[in-house]
Backbone as numpy.savetxt, mean C-alpha at the origin, in Angstrom:
# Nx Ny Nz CAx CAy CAz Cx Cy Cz
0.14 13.13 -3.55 -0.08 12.15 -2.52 -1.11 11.14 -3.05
-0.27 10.12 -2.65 -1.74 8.71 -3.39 -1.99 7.71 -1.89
-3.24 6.98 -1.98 -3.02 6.39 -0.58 -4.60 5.19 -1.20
-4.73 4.31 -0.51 -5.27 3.16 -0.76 -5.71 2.76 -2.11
-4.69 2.52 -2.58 -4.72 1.55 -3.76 -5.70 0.70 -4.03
-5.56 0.27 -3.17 -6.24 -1.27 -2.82 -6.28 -2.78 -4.15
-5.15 -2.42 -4.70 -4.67 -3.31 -5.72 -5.45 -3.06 -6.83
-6.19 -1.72 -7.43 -7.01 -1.43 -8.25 -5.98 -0.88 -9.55
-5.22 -1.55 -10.25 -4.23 -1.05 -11.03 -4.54 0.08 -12.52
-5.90 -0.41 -12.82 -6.55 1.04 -13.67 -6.55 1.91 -13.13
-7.18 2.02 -12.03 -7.19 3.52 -11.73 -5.82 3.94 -11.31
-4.85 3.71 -10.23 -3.62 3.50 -10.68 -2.38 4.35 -11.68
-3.01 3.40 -12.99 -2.11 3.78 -13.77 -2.86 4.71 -14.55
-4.39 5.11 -14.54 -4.69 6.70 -14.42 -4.00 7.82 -14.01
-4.34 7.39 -12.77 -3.50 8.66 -11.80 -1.58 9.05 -12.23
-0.96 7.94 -12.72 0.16 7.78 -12.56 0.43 7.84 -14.40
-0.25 7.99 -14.96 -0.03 8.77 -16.12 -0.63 10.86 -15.97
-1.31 10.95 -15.63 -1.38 12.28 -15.47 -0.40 12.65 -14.59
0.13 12.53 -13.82 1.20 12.35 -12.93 2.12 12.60 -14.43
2.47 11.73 -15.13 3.54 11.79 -16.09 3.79 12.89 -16.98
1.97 12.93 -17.28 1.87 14.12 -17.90 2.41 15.84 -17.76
1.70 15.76 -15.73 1.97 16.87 -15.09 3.63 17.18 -14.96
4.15 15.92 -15.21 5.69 15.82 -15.24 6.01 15.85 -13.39
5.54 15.53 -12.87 5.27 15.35 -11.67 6.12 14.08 -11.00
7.47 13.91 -10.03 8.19 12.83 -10.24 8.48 12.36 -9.20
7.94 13.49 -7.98 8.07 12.54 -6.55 6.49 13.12 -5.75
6.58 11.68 -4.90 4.79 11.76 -4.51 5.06 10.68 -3.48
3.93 10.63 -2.43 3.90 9.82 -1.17 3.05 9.23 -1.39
3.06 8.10 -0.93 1.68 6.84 -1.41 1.76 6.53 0.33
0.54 6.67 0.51 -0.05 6.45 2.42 -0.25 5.20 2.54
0.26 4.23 1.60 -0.42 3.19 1.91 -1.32 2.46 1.40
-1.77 0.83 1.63 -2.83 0.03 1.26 -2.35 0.12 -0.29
-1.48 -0.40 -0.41 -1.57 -0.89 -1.69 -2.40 -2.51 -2.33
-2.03 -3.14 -1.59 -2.82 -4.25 -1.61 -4.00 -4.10 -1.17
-5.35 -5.21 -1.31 -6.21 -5.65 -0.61 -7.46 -4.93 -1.74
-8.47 -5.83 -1.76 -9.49 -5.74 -2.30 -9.76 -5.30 -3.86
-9.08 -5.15 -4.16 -8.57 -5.06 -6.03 -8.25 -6.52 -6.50
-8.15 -6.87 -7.88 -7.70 -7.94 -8.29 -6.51 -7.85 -9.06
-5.46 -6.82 -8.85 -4.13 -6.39 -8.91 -2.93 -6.41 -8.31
-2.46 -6.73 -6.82 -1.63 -6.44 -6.26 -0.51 -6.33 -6.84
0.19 -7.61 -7.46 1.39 -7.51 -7.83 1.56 -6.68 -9.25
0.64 -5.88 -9.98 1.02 -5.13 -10.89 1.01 -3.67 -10.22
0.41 -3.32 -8.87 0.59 -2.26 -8.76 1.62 -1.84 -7.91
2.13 -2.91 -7.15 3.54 -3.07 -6.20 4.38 -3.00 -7.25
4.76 -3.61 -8.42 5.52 -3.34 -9.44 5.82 -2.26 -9.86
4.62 -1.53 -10.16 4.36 -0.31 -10.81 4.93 0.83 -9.51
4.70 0.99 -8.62 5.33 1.56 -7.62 6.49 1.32 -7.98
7.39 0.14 -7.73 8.64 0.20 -7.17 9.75 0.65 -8.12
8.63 0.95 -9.91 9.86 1.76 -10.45 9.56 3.00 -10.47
8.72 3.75 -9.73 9.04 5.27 -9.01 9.73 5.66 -8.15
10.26 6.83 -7.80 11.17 7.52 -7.03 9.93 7.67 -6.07
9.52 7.24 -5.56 8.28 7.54 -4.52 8.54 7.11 -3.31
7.78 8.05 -2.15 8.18 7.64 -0.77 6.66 6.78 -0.63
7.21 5.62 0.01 6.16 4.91 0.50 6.03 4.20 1.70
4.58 4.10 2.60 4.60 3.92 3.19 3.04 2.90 3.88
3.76 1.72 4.56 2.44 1.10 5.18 1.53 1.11 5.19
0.40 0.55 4.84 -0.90 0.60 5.26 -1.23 -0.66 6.07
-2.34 -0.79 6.48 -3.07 -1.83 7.71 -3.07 -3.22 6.78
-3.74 -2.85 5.17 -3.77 -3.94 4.58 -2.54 -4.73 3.90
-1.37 -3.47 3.73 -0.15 -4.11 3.45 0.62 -4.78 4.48
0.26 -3.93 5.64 0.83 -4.79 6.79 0.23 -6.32 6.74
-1.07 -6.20 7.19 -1.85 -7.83 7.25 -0.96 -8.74 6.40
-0.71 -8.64 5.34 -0.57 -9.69 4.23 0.80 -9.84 4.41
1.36 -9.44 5.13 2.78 -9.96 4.82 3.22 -10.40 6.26
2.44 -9.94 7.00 3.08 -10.38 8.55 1.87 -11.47 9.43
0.95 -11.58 8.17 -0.21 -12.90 8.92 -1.86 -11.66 9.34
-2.72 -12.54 8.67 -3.90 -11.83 8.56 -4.71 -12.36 10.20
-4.72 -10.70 10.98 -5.44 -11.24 11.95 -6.92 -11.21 12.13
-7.32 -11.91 12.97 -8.84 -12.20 13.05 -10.17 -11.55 13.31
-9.31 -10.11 13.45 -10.15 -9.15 13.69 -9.59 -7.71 12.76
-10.39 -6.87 12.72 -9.93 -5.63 12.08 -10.43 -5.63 10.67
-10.72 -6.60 10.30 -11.17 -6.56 8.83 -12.51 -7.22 8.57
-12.98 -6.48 7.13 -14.65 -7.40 7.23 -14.15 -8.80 6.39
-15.31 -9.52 6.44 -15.22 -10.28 6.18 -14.73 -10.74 4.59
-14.65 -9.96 4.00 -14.69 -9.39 2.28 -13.52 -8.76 2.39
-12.37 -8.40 3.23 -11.28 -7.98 3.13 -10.09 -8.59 3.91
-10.78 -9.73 4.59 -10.13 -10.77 4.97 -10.14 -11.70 3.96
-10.94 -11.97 3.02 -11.08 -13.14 1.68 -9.96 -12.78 0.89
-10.09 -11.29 0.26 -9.10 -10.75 -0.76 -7.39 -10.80 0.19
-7.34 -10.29 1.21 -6.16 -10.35 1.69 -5.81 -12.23 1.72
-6.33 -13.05 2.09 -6.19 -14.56 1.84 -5.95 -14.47 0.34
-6.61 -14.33 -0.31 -5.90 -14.67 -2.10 -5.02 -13.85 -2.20
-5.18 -12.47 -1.84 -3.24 -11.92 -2.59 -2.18 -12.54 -1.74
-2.18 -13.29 -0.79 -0.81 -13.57 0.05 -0.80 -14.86 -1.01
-1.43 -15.82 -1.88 -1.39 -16.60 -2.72 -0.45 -15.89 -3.92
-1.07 -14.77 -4.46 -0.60 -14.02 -5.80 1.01 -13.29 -5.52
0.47 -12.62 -4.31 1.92 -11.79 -4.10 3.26 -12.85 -3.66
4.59 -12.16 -5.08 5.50 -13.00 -4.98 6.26 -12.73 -3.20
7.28 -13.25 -3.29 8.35 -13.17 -2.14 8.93 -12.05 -2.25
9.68 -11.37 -3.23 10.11 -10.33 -3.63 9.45 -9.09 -3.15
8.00 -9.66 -3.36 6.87 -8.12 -3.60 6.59 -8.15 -2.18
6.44 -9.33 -1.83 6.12 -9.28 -0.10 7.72 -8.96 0.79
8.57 -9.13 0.36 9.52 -8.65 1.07 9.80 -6.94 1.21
9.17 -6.69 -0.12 9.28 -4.83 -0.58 8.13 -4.15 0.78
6.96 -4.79 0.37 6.01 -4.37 1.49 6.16 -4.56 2.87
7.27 -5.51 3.59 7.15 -5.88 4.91 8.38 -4.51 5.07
8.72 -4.48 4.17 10.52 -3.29 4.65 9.61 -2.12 4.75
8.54 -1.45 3.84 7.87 -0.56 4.16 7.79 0.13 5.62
8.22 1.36 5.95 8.07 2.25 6.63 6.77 2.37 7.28
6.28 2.03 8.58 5.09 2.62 8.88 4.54 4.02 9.17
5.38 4.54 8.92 5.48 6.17 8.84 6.99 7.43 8.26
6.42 8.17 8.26 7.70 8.67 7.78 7.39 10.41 8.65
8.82 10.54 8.94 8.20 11.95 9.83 9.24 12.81 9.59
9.42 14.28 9.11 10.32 15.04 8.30 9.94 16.68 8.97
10.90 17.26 9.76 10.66 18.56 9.91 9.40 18.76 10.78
8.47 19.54 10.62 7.05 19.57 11.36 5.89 18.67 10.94
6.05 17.89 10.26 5.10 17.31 9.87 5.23 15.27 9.47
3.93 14.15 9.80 4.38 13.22 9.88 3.02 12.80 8.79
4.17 11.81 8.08 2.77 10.85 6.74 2.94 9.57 7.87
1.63 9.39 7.69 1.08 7.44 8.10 0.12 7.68 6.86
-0.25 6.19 7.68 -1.94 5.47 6.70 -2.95 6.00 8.01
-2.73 5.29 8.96 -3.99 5.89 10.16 -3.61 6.87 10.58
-3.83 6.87 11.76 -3.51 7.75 13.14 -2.77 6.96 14.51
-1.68 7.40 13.80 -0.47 6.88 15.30 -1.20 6.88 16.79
-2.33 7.49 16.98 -2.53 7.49 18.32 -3.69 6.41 18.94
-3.92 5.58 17.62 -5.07 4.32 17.13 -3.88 3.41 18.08
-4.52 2.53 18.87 -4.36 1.63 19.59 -3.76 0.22 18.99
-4.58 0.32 17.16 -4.47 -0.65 16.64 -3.56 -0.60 15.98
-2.81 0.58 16.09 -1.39 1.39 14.60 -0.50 0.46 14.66
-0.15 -0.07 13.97 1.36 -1.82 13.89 2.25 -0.78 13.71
């Protein structure tokens, strides 16, 4: 399980080489791939040639469906304004199709807590 990225693509492609190593070939990413890294579109890339289930976060949501005026500091409203600059159409179309949850048998992956007022 991997979950806020936050467009940090070293660490990333850390994790996702030991991953290779472990021979390890399916994994859930919770989310936040974007936002506050100076990476987005190499690590949305890097995702989308895994067999990986993925799913929404607050900051992937923001950036592709309009950054609102509250919910974020002020330093994660800046970075989400420059990646909607960086991130292509393609990459923003991958992230808006994103699943805000995924729910299987007894058990459900999000990024928050579905019962958050603020859950998109």
């Amino acid at each position: 399980m991997l979950a806020d990225i936050h467009a940090n693509y070293p660490a990333l492609m850390a994790v996702l080489n030991r991953l290779d190593e472990l021979e390890i070939k399916d994994a859930i990413v919770l989310g936040d791939i974007v936002g506050y890294g100076p990476h987005p579109m190499e690590c949305i890339r890097e995702l989308q040639k895994r067999n990986f289930l993925v799913i929404k976060g607050n900051h992937d949501h923001a950036l592709v469906t309009g950054i609102p005026a509250r919910g974020f500091s002020p330093v994660g409203r800046w970075v989400l304004e420059w990646s909607a600059a960086e991130v292509e159409k393609a990459e923003c179309d991958w992230l808006a199709n994103l699943p805000a949850y995924h729910q299987q048998d007894n058990w459900i992956a999000v990024h928050g807590a579905p019962q958050d007022k603020t859950f998109f």
